[in-house]
C-alpha positions in Angstrom: 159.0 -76.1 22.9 159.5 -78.4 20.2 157.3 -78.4 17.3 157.5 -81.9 15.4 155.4 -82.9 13.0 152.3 -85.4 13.8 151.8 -88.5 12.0 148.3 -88.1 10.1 145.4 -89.4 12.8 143.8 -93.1 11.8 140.1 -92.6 11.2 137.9 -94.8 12.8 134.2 -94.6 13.2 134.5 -90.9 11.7 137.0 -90.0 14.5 140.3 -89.4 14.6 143.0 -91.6 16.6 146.5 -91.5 17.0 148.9 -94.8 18.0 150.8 -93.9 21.3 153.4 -95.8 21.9 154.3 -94.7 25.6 153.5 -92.0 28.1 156.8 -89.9 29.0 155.4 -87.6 31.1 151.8 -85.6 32.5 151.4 -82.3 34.6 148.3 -80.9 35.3 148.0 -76.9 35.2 145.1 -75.0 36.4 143.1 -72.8 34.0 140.2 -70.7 35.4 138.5 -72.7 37.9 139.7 -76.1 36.7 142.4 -78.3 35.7 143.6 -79.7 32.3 146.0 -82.4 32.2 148.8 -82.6 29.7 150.4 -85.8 28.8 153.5 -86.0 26.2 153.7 -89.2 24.5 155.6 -91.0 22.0 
């Protein structure tokens, strides 16, 4: 695990949004009942 720091979010419309410059990789792992999907971007 490696624990870099985030970049502060952009605020737009009162939310917070962060500028992704590509998707390296996604797995989806079950929880309960359901799924969540993970993505790790750059």
């Amino acid at each position: 695990v490696v624990h870099d720091a985030q970049p502060p979010p952009i605020v737009v419309d009162n939310e917070s949004e962060w500028e992704v410059e590509e998707i390296l990789a996604t797995r989806t792992q079950k929880v309960g009942r359901g799924h969540r999907r993970e993505v790790l971007v750059k």
